[in-house]
C-alpha positions in Angstrom: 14.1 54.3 -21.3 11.7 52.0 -19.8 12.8 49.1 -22.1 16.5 49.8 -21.2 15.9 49.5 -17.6 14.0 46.4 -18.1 16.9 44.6 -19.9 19.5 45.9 -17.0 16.7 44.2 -14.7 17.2 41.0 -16.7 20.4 40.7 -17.1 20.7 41.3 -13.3 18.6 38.7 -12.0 19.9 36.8 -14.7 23.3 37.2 -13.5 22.2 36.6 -9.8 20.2 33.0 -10.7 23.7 31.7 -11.9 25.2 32.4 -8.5 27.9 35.6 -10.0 26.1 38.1 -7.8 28.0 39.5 -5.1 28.2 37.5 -1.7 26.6 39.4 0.9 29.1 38.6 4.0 31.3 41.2 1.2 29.2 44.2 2.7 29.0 45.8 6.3 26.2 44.5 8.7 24.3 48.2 8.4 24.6 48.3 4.6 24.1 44.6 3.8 20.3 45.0 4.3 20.5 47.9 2.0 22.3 46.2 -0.6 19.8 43.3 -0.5 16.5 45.2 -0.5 17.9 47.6 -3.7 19.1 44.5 -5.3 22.4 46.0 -5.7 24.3 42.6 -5.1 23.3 41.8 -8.5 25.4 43.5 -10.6 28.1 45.3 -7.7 31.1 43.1 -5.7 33.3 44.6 -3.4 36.9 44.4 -4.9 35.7 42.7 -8.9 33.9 43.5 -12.1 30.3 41.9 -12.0 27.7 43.4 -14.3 28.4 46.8 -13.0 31.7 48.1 -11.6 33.3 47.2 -8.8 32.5 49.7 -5.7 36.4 50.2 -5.5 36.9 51.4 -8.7 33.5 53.8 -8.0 35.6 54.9 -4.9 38.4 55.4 -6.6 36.3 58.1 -8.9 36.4 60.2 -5.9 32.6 61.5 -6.8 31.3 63.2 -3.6 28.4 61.8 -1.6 26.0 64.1 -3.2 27.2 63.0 -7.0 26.9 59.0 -5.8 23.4 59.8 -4.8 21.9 61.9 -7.9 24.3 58.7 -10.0 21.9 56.4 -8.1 19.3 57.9 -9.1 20.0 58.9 -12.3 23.1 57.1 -13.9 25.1 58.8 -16.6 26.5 55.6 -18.6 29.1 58.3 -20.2 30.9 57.7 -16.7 31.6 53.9 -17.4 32.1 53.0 -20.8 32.2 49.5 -21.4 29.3 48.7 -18.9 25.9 48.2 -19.6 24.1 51.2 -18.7 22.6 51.2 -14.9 18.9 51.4 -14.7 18.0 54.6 -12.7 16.8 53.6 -8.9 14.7 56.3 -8.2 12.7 53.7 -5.6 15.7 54.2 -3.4 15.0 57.1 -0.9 18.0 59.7 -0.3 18.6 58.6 3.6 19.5 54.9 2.1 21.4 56.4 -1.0 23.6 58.8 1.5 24.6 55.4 3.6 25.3 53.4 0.5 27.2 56.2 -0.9 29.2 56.5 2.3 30.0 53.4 2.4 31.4 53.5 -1.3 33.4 56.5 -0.7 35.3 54.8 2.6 36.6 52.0 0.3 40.0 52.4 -0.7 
């Protein structure tokens, strides 16, 4: 697992050092500083495809706040085919996963 997550690290900063990553002015001023410090700008835009899906198309899943939270921590690639799988954050504590899976959730 460790090697998996290492080559979703590389592709994402990979991705980011050839300027694809998302822009951050994309993201609310309360959850850009979130997005930046869990490097999720790397592989998530807004409204398009990146590495990872869009967070409108995660919104559109419906998952509940509690589900985007345990998928942060522990993605479940079965739930995207086509994508690379997601390496697990487990570095990003609950109180930051329940605002970033609010803020999914409110996108329509």
């Amino acid at each position: 697992m460790k090697t998996i997550s290492k080559f979703i690290m590389t592709v994402a900063l990979g991705v980011a050092a050839f300027g694809f990553e998302a822009k951050a002015e994309d993201f609310p001023a309360d959850i850009k500083p979130l997005m930046q410090k869990y490097t999720c700008f790397a592989c998530h835009k807004v409204d398009a495809r990146l590495v990872g899906p869009a967070y409108k198309d995660v919104a559109k899943k419906k998952y509940s706040v509690d589900k985007i939270v345990a998928l942060i921590a522990k993605p479940q690639p079965s739930n995207w085919p086509g994508y690379p799988p997601m390496a697990p954050m487990t570095n990003v504590p609950k109180e930051d996963a329940v605002k970033l899976a609010k803020y999914i959730i409110s996108l329509k």
